[in-house]
N, CA, C and O atoms as a printed pandas DataFrame, in Angstrom:
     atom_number atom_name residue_name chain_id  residue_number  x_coord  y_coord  z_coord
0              1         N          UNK        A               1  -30.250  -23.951   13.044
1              2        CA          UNK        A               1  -29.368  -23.293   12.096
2              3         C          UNK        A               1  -28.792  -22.032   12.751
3              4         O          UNK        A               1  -29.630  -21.218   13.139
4              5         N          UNK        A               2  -27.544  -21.747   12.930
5              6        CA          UNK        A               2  -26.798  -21.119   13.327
6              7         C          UNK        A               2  -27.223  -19.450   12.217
7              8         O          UNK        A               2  -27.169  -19.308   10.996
8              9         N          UNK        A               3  -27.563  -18.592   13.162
9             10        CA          UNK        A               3  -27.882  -17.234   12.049
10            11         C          UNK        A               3  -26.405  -16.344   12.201
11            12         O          UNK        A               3  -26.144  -15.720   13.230
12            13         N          UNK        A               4  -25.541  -16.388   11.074
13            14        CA          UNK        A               4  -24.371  -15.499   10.661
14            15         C          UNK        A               4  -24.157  -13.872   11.298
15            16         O          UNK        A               4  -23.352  -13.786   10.370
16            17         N          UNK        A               5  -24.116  -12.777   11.851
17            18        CA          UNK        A               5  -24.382  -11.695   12.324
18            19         C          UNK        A               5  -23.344  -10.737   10.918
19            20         O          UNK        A               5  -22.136  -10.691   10.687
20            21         N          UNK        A               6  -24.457  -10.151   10.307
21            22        CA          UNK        A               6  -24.057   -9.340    9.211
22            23         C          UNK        A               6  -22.721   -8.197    9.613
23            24         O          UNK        A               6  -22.711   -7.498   10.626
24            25         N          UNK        A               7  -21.539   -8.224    8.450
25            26        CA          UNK        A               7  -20.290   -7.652    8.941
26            27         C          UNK        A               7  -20.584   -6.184    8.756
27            28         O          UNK        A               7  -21.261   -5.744    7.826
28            29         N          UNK        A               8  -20.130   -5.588    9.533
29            30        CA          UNK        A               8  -20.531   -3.895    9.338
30            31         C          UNK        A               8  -19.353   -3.473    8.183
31            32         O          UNK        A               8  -18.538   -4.273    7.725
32            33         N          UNK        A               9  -19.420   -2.467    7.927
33            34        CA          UNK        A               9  -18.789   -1.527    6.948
34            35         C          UNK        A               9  -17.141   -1.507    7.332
35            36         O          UNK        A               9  -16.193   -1.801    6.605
36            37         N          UNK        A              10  -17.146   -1.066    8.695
37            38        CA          UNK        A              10  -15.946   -0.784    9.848
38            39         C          UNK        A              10  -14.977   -2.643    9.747
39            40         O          UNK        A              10  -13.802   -2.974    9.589
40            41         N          UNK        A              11  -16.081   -3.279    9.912
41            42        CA          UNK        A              11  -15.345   -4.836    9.813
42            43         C          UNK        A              11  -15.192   -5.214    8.879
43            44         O          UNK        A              11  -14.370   -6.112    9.060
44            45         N          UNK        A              12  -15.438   -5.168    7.794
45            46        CA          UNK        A              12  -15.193   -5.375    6.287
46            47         C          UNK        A              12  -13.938   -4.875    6.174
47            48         O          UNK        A              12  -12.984   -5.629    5.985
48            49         N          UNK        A              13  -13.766   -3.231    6.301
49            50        CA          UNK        A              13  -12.894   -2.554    5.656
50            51         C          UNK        A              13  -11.348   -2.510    7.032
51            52         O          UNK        A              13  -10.367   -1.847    6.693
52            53         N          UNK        A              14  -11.315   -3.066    8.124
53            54        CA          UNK        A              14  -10.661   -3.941    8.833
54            55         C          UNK        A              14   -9.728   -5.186    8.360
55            56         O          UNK        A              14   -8.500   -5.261    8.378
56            57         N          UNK        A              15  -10.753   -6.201    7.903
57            58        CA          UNK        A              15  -10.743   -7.196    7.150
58            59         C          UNK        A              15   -9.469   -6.955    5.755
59            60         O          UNK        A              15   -8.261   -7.183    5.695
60            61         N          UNK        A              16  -10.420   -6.424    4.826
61            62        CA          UNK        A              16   -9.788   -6.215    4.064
62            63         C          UNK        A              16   -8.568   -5.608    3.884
63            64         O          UNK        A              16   -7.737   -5.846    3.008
64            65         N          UNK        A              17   -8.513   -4.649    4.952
65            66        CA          UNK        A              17   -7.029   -3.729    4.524
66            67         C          UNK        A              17   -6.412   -4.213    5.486
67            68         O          UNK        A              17   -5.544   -3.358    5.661
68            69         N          UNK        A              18   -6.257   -4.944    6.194
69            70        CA          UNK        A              18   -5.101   -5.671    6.941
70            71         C          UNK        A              18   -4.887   -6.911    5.715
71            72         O          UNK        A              18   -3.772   -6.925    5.193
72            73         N          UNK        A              19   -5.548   -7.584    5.403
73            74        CA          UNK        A              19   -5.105   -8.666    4.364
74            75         C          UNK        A              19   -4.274   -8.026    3.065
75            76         O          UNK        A              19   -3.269   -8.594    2.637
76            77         N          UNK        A              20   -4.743   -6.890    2.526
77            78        CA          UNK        A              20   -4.041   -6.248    1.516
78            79         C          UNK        A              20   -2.704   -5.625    2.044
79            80         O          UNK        A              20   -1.718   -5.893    1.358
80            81         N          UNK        A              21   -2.475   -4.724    3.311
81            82        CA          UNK        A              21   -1.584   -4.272    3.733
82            83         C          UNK        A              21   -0.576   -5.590    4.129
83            84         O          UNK        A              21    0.509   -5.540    3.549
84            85         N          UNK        A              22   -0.688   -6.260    4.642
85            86        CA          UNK        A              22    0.088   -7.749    4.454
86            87         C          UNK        A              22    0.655   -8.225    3.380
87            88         O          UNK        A              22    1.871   -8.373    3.265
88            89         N          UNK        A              23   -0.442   -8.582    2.255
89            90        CA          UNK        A              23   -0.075   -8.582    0.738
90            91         C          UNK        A              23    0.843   -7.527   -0.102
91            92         O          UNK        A              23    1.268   -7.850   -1.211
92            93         N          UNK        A              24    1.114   -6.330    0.435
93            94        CA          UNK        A              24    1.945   -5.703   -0.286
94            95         C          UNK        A              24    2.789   -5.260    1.074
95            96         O          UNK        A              24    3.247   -4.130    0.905
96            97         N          UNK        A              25    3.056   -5.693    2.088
97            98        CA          UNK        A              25    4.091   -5.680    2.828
98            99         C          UNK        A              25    4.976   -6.793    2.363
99           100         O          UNK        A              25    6.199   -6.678    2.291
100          101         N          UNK        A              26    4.082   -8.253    1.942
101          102        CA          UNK        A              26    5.449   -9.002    1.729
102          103         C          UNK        A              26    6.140   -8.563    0.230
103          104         O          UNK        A              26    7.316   -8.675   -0.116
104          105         N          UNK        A              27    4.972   -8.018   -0.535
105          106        CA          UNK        A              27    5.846   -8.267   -1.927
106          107         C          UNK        A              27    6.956   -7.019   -1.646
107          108         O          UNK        A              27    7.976   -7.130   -2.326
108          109         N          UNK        A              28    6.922   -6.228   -1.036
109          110        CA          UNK        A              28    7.990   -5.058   -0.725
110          111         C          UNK        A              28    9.194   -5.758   -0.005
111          112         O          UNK        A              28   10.326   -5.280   -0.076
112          113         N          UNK        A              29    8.949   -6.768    0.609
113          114        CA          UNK        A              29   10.102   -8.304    1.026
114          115         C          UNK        A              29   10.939   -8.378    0.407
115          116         O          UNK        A              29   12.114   -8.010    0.412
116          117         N          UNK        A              30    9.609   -9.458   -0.825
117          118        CA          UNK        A              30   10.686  -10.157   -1.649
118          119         C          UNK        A              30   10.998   -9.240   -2.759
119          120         O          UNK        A              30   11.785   -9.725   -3.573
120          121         N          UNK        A              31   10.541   -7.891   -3.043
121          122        CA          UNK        A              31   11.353   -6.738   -4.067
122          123         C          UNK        A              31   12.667   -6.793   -3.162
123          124         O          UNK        A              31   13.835   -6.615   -3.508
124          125         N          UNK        A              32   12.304   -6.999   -2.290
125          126        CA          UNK        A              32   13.826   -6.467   -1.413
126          127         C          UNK        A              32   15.074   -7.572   -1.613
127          128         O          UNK        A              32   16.259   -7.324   -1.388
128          129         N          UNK        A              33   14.648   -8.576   -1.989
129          130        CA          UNK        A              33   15.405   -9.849   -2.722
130          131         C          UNK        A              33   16.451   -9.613   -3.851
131          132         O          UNK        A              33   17.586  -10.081   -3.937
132          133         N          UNK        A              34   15.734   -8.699   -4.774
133          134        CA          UNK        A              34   16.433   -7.981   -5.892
134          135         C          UNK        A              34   17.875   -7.343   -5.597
135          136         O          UNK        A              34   18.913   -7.361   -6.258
136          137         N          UNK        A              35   17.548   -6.769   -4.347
137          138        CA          UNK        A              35   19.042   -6.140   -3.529
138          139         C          UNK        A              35   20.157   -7.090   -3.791
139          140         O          UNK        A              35   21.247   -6.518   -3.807
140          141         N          UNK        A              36   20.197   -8.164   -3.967
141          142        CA          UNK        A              36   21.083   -9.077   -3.794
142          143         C          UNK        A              36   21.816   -9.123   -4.952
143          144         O          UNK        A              36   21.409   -9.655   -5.985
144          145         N          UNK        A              37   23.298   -8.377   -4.771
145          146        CA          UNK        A              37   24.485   -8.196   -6.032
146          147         C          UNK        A              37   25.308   -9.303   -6.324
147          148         O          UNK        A              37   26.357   -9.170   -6.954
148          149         N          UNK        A              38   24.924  -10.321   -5.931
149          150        CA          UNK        A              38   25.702  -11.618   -6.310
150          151         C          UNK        A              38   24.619  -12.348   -7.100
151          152         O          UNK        A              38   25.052  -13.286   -7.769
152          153         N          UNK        A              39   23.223  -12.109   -7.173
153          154        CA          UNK        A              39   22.136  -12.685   -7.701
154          155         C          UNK        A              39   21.648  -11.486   -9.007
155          156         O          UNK        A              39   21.419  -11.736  -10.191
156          157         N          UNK        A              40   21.624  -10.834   -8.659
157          158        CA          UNK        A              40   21.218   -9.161   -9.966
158          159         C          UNK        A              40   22.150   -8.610  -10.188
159          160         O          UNK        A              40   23.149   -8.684   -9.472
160          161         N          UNK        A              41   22.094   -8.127  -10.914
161          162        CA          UNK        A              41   22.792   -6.385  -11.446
162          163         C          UNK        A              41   21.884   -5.421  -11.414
163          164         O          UNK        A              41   20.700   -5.757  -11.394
164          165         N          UNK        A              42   22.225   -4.081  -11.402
165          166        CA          UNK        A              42   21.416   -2.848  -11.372
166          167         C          UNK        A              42   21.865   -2.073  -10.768
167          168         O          UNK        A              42   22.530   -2.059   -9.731
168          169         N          UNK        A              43   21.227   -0.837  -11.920
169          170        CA          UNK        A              43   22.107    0.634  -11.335
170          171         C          UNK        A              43   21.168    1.399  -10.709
171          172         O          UNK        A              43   19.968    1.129  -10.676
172          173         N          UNK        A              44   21.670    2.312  -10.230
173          174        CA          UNK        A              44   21.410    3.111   -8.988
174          175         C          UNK        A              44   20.091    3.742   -9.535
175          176         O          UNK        A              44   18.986    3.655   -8.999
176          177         N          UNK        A              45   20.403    4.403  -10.714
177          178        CA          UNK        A              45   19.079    4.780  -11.692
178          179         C          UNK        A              45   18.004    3.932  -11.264
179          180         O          UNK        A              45   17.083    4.239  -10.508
180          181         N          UNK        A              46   18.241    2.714  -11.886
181          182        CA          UNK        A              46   16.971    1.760  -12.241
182          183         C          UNK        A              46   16.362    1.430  -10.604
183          184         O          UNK        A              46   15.234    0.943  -10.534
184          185         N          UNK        A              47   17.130    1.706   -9.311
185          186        CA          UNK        A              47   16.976    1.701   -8.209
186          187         C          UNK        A              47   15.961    2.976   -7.811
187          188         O          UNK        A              47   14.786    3.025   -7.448
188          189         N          UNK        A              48   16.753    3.746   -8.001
189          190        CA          UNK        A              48   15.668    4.980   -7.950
190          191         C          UNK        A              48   14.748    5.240   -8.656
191          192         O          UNK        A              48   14.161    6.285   -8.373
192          193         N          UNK        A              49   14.168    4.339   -9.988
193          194        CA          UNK        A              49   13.189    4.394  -10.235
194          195         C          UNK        A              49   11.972    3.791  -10.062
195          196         O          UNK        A              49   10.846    4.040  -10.495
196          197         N          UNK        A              50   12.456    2.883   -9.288
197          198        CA          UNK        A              50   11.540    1.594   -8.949
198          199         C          UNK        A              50   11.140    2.218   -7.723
199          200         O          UNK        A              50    9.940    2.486   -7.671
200          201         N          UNK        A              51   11.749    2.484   -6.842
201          202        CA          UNK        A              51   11.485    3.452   -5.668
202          203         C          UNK        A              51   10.676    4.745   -5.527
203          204         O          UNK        A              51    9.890    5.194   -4.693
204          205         N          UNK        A              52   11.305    5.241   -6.935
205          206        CA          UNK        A              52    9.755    6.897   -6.951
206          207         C          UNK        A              52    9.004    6.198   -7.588
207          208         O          UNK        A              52    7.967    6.778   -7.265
208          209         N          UNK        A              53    8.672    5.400   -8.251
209          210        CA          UNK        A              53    7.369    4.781   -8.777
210          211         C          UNK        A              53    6.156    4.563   -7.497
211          212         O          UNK        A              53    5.100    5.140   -7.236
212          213         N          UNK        A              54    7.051    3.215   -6.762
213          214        CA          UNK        A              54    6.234    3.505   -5.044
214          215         C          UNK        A              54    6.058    4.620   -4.483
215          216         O          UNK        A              54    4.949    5.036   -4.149
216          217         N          UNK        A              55    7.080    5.197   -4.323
217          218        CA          UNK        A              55    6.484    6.611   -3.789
218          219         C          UNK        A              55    5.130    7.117   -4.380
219          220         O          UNK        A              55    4.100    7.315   -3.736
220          221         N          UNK        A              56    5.282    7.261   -5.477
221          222        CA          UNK        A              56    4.256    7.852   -6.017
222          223         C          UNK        A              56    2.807    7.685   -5.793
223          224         O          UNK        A              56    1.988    8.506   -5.380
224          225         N          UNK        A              57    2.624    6.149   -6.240
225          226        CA          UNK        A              57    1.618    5.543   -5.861
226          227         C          UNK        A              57    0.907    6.058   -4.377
227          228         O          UNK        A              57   -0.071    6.781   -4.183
228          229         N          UNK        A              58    1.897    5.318   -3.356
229          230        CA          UNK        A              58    1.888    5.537   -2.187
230          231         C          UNK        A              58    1.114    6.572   -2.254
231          232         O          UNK        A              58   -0.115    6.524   -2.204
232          233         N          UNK        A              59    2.186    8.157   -2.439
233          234        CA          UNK        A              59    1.241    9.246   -2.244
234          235         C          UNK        A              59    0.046    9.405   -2.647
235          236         O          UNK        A              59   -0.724   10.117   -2.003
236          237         N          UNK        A              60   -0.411    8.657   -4.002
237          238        CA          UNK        A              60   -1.617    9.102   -4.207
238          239         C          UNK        A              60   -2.783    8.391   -3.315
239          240         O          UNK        A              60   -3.775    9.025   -2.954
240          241         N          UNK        A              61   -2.605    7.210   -3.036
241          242        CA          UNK        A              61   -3.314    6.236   -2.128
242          243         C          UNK        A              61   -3.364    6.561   -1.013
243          244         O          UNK        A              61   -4.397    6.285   -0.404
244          245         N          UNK        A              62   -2.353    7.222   -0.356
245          246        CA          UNK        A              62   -2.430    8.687    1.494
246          247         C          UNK        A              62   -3.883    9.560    0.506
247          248         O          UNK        A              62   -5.036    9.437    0.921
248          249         N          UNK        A              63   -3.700   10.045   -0.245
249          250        CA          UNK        A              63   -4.854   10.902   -0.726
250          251         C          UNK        A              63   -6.113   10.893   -0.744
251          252         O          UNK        A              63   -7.079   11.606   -0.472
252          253         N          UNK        A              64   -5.870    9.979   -1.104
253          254        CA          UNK        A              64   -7.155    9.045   -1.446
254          255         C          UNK        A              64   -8.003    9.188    0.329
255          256         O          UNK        A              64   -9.167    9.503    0.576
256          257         N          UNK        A              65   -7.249    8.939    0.978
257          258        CA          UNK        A              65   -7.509    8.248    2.631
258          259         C          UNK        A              65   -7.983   10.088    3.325
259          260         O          UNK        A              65   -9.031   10.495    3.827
260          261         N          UNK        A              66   -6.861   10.683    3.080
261          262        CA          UNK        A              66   -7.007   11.943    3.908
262          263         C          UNK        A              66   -7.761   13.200    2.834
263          264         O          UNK        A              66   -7.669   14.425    2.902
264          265         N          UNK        A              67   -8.503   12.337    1.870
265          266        CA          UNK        A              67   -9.373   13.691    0.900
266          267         C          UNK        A              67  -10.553   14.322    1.476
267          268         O          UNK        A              67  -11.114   15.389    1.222
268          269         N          UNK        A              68  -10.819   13.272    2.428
269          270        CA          UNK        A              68  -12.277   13.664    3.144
270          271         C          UNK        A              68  -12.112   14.762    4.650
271          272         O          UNK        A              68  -12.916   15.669    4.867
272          273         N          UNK        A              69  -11.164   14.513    5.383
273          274        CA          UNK        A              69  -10.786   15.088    5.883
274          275         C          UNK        A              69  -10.116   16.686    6.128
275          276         O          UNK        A              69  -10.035   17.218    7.236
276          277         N          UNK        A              70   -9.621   17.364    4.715
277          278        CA          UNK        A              70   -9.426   18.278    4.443
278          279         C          UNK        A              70  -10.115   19.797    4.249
279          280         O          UNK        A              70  -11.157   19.693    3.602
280          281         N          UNK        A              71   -9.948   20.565    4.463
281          282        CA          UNK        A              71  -11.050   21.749    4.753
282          283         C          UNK        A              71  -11.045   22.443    3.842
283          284         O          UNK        A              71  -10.050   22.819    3.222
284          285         N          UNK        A              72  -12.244   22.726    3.622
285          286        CA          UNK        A              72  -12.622   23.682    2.018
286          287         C          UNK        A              72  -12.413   24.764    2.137
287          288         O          UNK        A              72  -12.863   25.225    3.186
288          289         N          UNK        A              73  -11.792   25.597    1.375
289          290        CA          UNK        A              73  -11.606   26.448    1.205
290          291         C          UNK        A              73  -12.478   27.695    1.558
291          292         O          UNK        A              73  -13.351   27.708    0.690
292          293         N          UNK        A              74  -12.727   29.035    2.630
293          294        CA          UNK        A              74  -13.914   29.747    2.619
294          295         C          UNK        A              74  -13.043   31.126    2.640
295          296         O          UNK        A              74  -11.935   31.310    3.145
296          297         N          UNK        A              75  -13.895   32.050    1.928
297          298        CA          UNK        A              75  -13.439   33.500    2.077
298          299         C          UNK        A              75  -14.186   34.097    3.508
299          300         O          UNK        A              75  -13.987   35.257    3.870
């Protein structure tokens, strides 16, 4: 019987965020499909809101990543 070699923390989280970063690289694709003015309508508004919405997110999810990293405050 073949013994499996347990995935470390580092390979898991490898794993996983390349499969997710993939997964929301394509759906940012096919959002990009929507662009198409012979297929949709939409105004510039509803463009820019769909856009700071991502942003937003985005930023908070950089946060998330670089919270540990940041230096506390000392007098």
């Amino acid at each position: 019987m073949e013994e499996k070699k347990q995935e470390t923390r580092h390979e898991r989280f490898k794993r996983v965020a390349s499969k997710r970063t993939n997964d929301i690289l394509e759906r940012i694709r096919i959002l990009g499909n929507c662009s198409n003015k012979s297929s949709y309508e939409y105004t510039e508004e509803e463009a820019n809101k769909i856009f700071s919405e991502i942003d937003k997110h985005l930023k908070l999810t950089k946060a998330k990543f670089l919270a540990g990293k940041r230096e506390r405050f000392k007098l």
